[in-house]
N, C-alpha and C positions, 0 to 999 in steps of 0.2 A: 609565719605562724600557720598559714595556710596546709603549706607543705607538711607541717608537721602533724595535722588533724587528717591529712589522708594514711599515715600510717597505719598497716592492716592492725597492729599489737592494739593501738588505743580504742579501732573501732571493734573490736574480738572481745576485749575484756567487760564492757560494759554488758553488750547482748550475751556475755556468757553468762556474767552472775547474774541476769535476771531471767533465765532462762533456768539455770539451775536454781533460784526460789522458785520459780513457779512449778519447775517438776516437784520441789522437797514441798510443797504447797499443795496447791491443786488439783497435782498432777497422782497427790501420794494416794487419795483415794480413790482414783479413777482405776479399775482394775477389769477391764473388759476380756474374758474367759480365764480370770485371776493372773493376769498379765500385766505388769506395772507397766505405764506405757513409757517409753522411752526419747524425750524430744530432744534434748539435748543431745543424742545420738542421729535423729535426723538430720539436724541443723550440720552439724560433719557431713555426713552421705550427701549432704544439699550442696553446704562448700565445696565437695569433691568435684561434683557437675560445673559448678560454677568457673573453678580456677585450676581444675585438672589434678591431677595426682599429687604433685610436688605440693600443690600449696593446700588441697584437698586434707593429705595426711599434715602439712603443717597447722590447717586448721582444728583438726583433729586430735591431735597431741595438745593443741593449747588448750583448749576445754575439756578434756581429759585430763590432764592435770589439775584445772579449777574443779573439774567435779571430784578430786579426789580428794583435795585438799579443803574441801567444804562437807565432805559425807566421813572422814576419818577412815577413807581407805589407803595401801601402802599406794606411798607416792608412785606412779605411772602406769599400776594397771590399768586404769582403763582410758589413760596415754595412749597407752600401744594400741588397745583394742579399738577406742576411737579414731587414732590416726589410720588404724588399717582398711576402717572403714570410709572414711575420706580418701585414700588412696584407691580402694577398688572403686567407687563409686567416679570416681575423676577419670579412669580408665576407659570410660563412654568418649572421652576426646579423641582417643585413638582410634574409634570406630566410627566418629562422624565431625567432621569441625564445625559445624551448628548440628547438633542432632533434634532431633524431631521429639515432643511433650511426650509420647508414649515408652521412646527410647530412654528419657532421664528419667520416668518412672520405674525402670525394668532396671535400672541402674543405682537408683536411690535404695532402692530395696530389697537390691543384693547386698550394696553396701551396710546397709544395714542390718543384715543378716548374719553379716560374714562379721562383721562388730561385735554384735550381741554375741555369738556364737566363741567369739576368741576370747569372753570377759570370762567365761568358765576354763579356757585354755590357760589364760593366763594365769588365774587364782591358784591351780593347779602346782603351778612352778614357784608363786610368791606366797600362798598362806597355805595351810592345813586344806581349805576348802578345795573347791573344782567341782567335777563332776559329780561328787555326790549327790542326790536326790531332785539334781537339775532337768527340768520337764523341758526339755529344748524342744519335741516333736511338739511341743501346745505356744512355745514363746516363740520360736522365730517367726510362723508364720502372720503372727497379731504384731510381731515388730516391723515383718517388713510391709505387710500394709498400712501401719502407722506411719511410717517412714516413705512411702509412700503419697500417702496421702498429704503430709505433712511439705512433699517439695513442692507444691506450688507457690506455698509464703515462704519458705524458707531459702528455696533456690535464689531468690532475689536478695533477701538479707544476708546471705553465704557471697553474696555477688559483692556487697556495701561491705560486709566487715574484712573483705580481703581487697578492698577497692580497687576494683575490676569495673572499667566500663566495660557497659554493652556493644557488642562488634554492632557498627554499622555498615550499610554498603556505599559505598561511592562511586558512582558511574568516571567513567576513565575519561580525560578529554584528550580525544584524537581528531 
């Protein structure tokens, strides 16, 4: 039974839907320079740092798909766009194998960027909508220092819902 509570799917699904009421809550009218803030997008970019790209973008796709399937958007857009963002965001593993708090900041919030950024790419190819009337030069920048901001709790629960221990050191005996 043990085993079966460490699977990333069962600890993913609960922090996503309450993650996703509290943005469709909350979060709906907090609008800082008319910038819906985006946490549910963090939490991805978070996972990314935590478990590296592969499970970054798998964390990313999972909650992406729950937020779509809770807001009545077409099934995976913002799968893709959150999974890309867990994936660029996990790409800080390739540049440091413990990287430094300012490093996962610069990383959480590209990923996040590059998230928000591909959810107008995507709408693009899946509905009528896209680029129309989308103010990207006033939303990425309030996304990714949300997203930003936001990895320091987040990186740790992206760490638990893909159940990832933390690397410790162990002196060698010789």
């Amino acid at each position: 039974m043990e085993a079966l509570l460490r699977r990333p799917i069962l600890r993913t699904v609960p922090v996503g839907l309450m993650l996703i009421a509290l943005q469709r809550s909350a979060f709906e009218n907090v609008h800082p320079f008319g910038v819906v803030l985006q946490i549910v997008l963090a939490l991805c970019a978070a996972g990314g740092i935590a478990g590296g790209p592969e499970r970054g973008a798998w964390l990313g796709f999972v909650l992406g798909v729950m937020f779509d399937l809770g807001n009545g958007f077409p099934l995976g857009q913002h799968g893709l766009a959150y999974g890309l963002a867990g994936f660029v965001a996990g790409c800080v593993n390739v540049v440091a194998v413990d990287p430094h708090w300012w490093l996962q900041l610069i990383f959480v919030s590209v990923g996040g960027a590059v998230g928000e950024f591909s959810v107008p790419v995507v709408q693009t190819f899946v509905t009528d909508g896209g680029w129309q009337g989308q103010r990207l030069y006033r939303i990425l920048p309030v996304i990714a220092v949300t997203c930003a901001l936001a990895s320091f709790a987040f990186t740790p629960l992206g760490r638990w819902c893909l159940a990832i221990r933390k690397k410790t050191w162990k002196p060698r005996n010789e």
